[in-house]
C-alpha positions as CSV (number, residue, x, y, z in Angstrom):
1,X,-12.2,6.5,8.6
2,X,-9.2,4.5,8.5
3,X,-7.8,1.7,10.7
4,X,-5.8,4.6,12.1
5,X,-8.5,7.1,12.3
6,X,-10.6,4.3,14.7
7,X,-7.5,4.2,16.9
8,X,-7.6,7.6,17.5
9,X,-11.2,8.8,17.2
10,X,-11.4,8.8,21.2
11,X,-9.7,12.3,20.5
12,X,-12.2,13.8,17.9
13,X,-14.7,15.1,20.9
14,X,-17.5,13.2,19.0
15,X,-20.1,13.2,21.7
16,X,-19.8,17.4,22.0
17,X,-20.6,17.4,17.6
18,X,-23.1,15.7,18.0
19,X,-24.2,17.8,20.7
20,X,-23.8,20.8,18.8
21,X,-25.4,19.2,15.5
22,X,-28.3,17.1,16.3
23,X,-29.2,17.3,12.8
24,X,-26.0,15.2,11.6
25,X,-26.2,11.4,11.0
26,X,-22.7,11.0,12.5
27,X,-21.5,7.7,10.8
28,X,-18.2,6.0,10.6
29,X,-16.7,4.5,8.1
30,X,-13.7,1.8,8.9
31,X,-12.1,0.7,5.9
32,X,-8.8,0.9,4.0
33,X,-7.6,4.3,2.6
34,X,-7.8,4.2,-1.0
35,X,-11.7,2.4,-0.2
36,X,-12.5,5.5,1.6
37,X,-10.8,7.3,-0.8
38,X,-13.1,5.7,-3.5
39,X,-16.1,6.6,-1.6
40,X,-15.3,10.3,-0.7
41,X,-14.9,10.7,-4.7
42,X,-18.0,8.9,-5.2
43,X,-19.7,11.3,-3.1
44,X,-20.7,8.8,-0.1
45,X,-18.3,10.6,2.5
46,X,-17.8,14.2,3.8
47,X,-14.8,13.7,5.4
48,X,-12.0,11.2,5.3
49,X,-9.2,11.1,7.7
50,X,-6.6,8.6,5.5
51,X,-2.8,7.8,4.3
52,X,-2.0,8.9,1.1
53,X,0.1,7.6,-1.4
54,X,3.6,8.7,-1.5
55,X,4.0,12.2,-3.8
56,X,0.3,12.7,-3.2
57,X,-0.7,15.9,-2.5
58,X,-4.3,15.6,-2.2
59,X,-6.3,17.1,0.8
60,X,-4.3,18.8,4.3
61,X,-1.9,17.0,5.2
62,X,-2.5,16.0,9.0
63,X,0.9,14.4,9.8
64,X,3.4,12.1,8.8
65,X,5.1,9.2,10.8
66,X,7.8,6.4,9.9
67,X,5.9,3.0,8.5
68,X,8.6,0.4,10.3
69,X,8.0,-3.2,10.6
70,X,6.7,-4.9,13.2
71,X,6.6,-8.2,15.1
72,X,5.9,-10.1,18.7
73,X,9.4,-10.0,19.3
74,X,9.9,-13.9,18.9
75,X,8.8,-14.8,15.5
76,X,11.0,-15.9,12.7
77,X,10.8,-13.2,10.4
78,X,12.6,-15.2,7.8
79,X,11.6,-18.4,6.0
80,X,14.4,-20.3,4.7
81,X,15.0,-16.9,2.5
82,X,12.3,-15.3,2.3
83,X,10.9,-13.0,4.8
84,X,7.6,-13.7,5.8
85,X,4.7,-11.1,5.4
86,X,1.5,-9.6,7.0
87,X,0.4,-7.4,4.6
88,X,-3.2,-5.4,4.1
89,X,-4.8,-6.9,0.6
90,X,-4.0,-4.7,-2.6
91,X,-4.4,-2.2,-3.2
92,X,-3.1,-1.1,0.7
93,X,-0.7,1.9,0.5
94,X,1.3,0.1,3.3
95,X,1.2,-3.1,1.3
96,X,2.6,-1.1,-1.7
97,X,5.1,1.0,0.5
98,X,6.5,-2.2,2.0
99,X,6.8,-4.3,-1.0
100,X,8.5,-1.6,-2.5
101,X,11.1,-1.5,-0.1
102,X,11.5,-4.8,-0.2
103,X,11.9,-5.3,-3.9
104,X,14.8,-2.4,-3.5
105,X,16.4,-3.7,-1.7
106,X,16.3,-7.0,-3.4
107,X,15.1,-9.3,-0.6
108,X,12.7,-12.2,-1.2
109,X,9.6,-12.5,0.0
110,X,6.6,-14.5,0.8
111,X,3.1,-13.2,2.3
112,X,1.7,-15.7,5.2
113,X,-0.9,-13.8,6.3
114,X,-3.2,-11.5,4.5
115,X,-6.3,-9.7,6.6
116,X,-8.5,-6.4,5.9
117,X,-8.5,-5.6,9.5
118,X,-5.9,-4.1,11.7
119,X,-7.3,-6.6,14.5
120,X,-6.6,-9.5,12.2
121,X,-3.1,-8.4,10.6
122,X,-2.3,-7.5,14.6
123,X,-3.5,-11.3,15.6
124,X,-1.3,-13.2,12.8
125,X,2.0,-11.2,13.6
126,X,1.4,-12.0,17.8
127,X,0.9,-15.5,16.5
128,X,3.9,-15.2,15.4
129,X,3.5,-16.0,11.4
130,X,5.9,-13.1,10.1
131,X,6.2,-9.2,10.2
132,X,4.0,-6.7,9.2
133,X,4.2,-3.2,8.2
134,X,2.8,-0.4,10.1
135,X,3.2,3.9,11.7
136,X,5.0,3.6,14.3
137,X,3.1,5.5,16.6
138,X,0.7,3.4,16.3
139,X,2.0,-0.1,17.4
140,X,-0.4,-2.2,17.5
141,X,-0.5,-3.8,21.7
142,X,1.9,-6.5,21.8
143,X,4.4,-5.7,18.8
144,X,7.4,-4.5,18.8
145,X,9.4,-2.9,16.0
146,X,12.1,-5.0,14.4
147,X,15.3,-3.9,15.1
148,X,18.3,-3.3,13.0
149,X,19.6,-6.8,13.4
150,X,17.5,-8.4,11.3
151,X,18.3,-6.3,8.4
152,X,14.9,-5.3,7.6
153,X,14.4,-2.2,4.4
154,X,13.4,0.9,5.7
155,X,9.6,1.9,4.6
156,X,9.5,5.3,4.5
157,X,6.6,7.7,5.7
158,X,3.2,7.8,5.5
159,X,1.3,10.8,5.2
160,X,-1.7,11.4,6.7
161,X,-4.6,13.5,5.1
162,X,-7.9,15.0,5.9
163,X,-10.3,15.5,2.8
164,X,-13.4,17.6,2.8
165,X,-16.6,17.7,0.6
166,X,-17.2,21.1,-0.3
167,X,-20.8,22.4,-0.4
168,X,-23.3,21.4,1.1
169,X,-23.6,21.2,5.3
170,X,-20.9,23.8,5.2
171,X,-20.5,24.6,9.0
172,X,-20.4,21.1,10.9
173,X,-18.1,19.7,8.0
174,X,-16.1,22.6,9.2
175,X,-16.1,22.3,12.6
176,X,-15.3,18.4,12.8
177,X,-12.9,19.2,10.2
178,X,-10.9,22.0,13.1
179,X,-11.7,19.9,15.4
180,X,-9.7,16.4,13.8
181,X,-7.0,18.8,12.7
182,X,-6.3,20.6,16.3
183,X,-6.6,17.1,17.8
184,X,-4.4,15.5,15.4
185,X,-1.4,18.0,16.9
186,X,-1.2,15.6,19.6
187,X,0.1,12.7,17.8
188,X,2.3,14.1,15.0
């Protein structure tokens, strides 16, 4: 499961699956996508609730939502030049999306801040160090998007994905696979 995935697992109905399937070790798995990614083709997962890279089909696509950037609202986004950046570590599909958009659009940069955890990326921008990118309807408490006065690339959209094992425990798989999917309605 993804950073967005543990934001938003309150509305997966867990405690009724594992009502229903005793039988399940139930275990989450909070990492970056392509890590989970890496593990569901390896085998380790039976279902991954992740972004996807950009012209990736792969698995149902769940939703999509803007990535925008984001701040506390008070910090200097720019360094002399440079804009100053909270990114994910590589190889982050929001790392790669922002940089992207940034390189289009020709504006130098500088990272200040580099974490593996939402908490810690969400920490460093309140603290002010830069601007980071993230789905906007998932806004970290405290930030703000950036607005247009600060002249900041658009990011584009992530997608969001659901991806299934086939085989073997057929029915629960299925069912917490319905039940992410109806759920997920709610938010995109």
């Amino acid at each position: 499961m993804n950073q967005f995935a543990a934001k938003t697992a309150t509305f997966l109905e867990v405690s009724n699956f594992i009502v229903r399937y005793p039988q399940i070790d139930l275990e989450y798995t909070i990492a970056l996508s392509v890590d989970l990614i890496a593990k569901f083709d390896a085998g380790e997962l039976d279902v991954v609730l992740c972004k996807r890279r950009p012209n990736n089909d792969r698995g149902i696509l769940v939703g999509r939502d803007p990535i925008v950037w984001v701040s506390s609202g008070e910090a200097l986004v720019f360094s002399g030049k440079e804009i100053q950046l909270i990114l994910y570590p590589p190889p982050s599909i929001t790392r790669f999306m922002a940089l992207t958009a940034l390189e289009r659009a020709a504006i130098p940069w500088r990272i200040s801040c580099t974490s593996d955890s939402l908490s810690g990326l969400a920490t460093a921008a309140r603290a002010g160090l830069g601007v980071m990118a993230h789905s906007r309807i998932f806004i970290p408490k405290g930030l703000v998007e950036c607005g247009p006065v600060q002249n900041l690339p658009p990011i584009g959209e992530a997608e969001f994905a659901l991806l299934e094992t086939r085989g073997r425990l057929k029915e629960p798989i299925t069912q917490l696979w319905e039940a992410i999917l109806a759920k997920s309605k709610d938010f995109f």
